[in-house]
C-alpha positions in Angstrom: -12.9 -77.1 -32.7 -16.0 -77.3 -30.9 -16.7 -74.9 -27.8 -19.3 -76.3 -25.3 -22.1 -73.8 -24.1 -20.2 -73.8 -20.6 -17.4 -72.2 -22.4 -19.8 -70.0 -24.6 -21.7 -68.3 -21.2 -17.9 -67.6 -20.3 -16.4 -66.4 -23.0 -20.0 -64.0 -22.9 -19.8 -62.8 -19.5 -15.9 -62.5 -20.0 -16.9 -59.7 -22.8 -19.7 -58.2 -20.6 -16.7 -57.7 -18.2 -14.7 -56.3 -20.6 -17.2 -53.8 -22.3 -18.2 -52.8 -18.8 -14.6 -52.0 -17.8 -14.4 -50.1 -21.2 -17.6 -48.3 -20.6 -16.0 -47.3 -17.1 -12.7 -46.2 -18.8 -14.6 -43.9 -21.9 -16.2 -42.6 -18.9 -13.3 -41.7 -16.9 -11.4 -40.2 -20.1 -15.0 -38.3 -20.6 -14.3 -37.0 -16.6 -10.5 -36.1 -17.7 -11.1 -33.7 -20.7 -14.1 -32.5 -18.5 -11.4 -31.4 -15.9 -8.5 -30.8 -18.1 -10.6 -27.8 -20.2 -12.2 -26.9 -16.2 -8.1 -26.2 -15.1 -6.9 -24.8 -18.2 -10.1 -22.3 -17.9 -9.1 -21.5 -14.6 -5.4 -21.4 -15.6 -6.5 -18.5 -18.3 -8.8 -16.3 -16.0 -5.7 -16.7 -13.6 -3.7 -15.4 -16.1 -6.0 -12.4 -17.0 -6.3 -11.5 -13.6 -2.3 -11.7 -12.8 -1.5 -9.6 -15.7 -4.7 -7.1 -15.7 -4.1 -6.3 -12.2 -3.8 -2.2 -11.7 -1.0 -3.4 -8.7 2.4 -5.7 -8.6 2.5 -9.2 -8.1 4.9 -11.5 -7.5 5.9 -14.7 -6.4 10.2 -15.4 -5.5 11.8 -18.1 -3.5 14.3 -17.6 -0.3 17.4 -18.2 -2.5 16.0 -15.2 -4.7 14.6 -16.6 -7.8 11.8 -14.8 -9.2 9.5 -17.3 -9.9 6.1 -15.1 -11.5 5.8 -11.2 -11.9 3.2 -9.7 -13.6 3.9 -6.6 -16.1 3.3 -4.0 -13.5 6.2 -5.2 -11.9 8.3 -6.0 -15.3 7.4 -2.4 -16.0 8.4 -0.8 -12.6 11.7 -2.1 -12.9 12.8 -1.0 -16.6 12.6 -4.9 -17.9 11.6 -5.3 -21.4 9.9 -8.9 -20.5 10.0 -11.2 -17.5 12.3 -13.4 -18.7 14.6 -11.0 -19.1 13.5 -9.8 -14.8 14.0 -13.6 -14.1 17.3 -13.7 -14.8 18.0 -11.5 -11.5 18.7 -13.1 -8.3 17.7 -11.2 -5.4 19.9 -12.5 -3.4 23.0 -10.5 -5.0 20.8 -7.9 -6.6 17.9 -5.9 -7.0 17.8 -3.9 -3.5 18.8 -0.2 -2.6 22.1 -1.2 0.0 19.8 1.0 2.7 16.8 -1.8 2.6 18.8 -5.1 2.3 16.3 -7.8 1.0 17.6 -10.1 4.4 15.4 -7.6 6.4 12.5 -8.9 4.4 13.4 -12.3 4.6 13.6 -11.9 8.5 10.5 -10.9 9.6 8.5 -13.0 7.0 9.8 -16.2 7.9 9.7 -14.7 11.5 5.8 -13.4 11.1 4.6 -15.6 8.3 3.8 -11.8 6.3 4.5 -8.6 5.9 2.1 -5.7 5.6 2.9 -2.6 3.8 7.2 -2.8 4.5 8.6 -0.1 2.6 11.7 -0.5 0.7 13.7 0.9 -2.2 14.7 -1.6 -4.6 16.7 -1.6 -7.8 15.3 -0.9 -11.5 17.9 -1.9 -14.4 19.3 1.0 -15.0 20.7 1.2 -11.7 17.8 3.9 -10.3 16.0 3.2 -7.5 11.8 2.7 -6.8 10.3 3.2 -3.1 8.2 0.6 -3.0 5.1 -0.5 -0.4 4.7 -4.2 -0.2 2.4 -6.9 1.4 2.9 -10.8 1.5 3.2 -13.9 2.5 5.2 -16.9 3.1 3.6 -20.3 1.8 5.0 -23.3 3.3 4.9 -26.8 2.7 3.6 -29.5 5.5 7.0 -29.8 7.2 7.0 -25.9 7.5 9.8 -25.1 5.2 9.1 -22.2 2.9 8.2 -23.0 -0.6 8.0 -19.0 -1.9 7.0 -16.2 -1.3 3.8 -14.4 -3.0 2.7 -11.0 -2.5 2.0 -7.4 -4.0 3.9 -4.4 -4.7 2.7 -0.6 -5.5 5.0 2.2 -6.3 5.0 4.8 -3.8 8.4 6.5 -5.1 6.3 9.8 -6.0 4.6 10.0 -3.0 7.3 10.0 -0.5 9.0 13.0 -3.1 5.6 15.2 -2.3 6.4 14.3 1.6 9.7 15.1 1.5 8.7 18.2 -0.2 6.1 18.7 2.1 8.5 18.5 5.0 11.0 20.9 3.8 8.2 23.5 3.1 7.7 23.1 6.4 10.7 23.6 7.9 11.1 26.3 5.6 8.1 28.0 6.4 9.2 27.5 10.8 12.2 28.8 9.7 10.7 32.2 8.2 7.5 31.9 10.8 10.1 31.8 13.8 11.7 35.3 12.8 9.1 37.5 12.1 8.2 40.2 14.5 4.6 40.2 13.2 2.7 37.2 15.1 1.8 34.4 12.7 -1.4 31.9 13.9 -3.0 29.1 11.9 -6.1 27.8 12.8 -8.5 25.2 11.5 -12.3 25.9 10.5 -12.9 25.6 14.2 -10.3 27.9 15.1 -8.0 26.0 16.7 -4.7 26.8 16.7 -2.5 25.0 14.9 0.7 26.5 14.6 1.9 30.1 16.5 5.1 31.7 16.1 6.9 32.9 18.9 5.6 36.6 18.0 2.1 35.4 17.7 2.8 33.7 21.1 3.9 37.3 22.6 0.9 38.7 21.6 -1.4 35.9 23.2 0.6 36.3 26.2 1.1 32.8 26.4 4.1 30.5 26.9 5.9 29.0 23.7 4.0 26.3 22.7 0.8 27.5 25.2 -1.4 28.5 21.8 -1.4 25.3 19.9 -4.8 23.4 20.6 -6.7 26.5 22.1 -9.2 28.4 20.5 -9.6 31.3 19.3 -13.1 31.9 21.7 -11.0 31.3 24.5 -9.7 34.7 24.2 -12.2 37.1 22.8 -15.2 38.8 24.7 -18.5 37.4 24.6 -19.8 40.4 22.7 -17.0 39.1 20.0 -17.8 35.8 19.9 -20.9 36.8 17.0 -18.3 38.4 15.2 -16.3 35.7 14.8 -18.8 33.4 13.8 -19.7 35.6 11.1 -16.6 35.7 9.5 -16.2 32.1 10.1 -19.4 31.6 7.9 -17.5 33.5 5.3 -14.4 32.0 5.0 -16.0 28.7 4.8 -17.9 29.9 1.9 -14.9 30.9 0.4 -15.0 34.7 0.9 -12.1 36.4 1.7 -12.3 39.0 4.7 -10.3 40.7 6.8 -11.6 42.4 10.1 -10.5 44.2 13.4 -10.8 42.0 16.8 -9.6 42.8 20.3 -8.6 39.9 22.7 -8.3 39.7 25.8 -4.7 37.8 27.6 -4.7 35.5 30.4 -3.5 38.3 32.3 -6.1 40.6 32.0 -4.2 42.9 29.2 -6.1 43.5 25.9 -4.4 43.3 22.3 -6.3 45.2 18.9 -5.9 42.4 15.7 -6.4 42.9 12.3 
């Protein structure tokens, strides 16, 4: 068979086109293994940071599937793994009955976030975690919500120090409020802070007429040095103890020790 040079030049330029086109394609592939190892970088350092990080994260969907959790929140609930977490719905469990997840739900799709919501939610065993949380609802183009993502941080150990912190207090009113010796607190400026009613009495003020004043406001100028002095030493972390006459709204003087 013979093949004219017409027919040669196309058959020539036919495989220009095609080594061209394959050229183009190696390229491409070249571009696509370029971008794959690019994303599955990124998907590692993701990774590293998700599971490094010193607070919770999350990520769950309105019907209450857990979708990612990092081991800081795998380990705040008793789980052994995340699968394991996964296999709770959030939507029938998971939440102390006093913070009902619905009350989440509510004002996140209302707001778009939340900031620092406490709540109590569930571990495994049945005991319960206060919790601080921050997130975020992330929508698609038509507005409906896809998940939500957000962090966590255990604050179950802090609200036992307030609680304890607030019965010591009432505790402390409680004795303060019957003792017949008066009972004043001041801060380094010497304002009052707290007065018993005794401590009130000897003022000569009205219940509740100490807190906020100073302690200038009744002594004599020739006092005022004295004061100071022992101010200085408190502050330096010398204890003192010293005799200081004041003088009442009304006139009347009173002899403190």
């Amino acid at each position: 068979m013979t093949v004219s040079g017409k027919d040669k030049r196309g058959l020539v330029e036919e495989l220009r086109i095609l080594r061209t086109r394959l050229d183009r394609l190696e390229h491409r592939n070249a571009e696509l293994v370029h971008v794959e190892q690019e994303l599955r970088e990124s998907l590692e350092h993701f990774k590293t940071v998700f599971d490094d990080s010193p607070v919770g994260l999350y990520r769950t969907t309105p019907d209450g599937r857990i979708l990612m959790a990092n081991s800081v929140v795998v380990d705040m609930l008793g789980y052994r793994s995340f699968d394991e977490l996964a296999r709770r719905n959030l939507e029938n469990e998971g939440y102390d009955p006093q913070y009902p997840r619905s009350v989440f739900k509510e004002r996140i799709e209302r707001e778009g976030k939340v900031i620092g919501l406490e709540s109590a939610w569930k571990r495994s065993d049945g005991t319960t975690v206060c919790v601080r949380e921050s997130a975020q609802a992330v929508r698609d183009e038509s507005g409906n919500t896809l998940y939500y993502q957000g962090t966590v941080e255990d604050i179950t150990e802090h609200r036992q120090i307030k609680k304890a912190l607030r019965e010591f207090e009432e505790m402390f009113s409680t004795l303060a409020a019957n003792l017949s010796e008066g009972v004043d607190i001041v801060d380094e400026n010497l304002c009052c802070l707290f007065a018993n009613p005794a401590g009130e009495k000897i003022f000569g003020v009205e219940p509740g007429g100490l807190v906020g004043r100073t302690l200038h406001e009744f002594v004599s100028d020739q006092n005022h040095a004295l004061v100071e002095e022992q101010r200085s030493k408190r502050r330096e972390g010398i204890a003192s103890s010293y005799d200081l006459e004041i003088v009442r709204p009304d006139g009347q003087k009173r002899q403190l020790i």
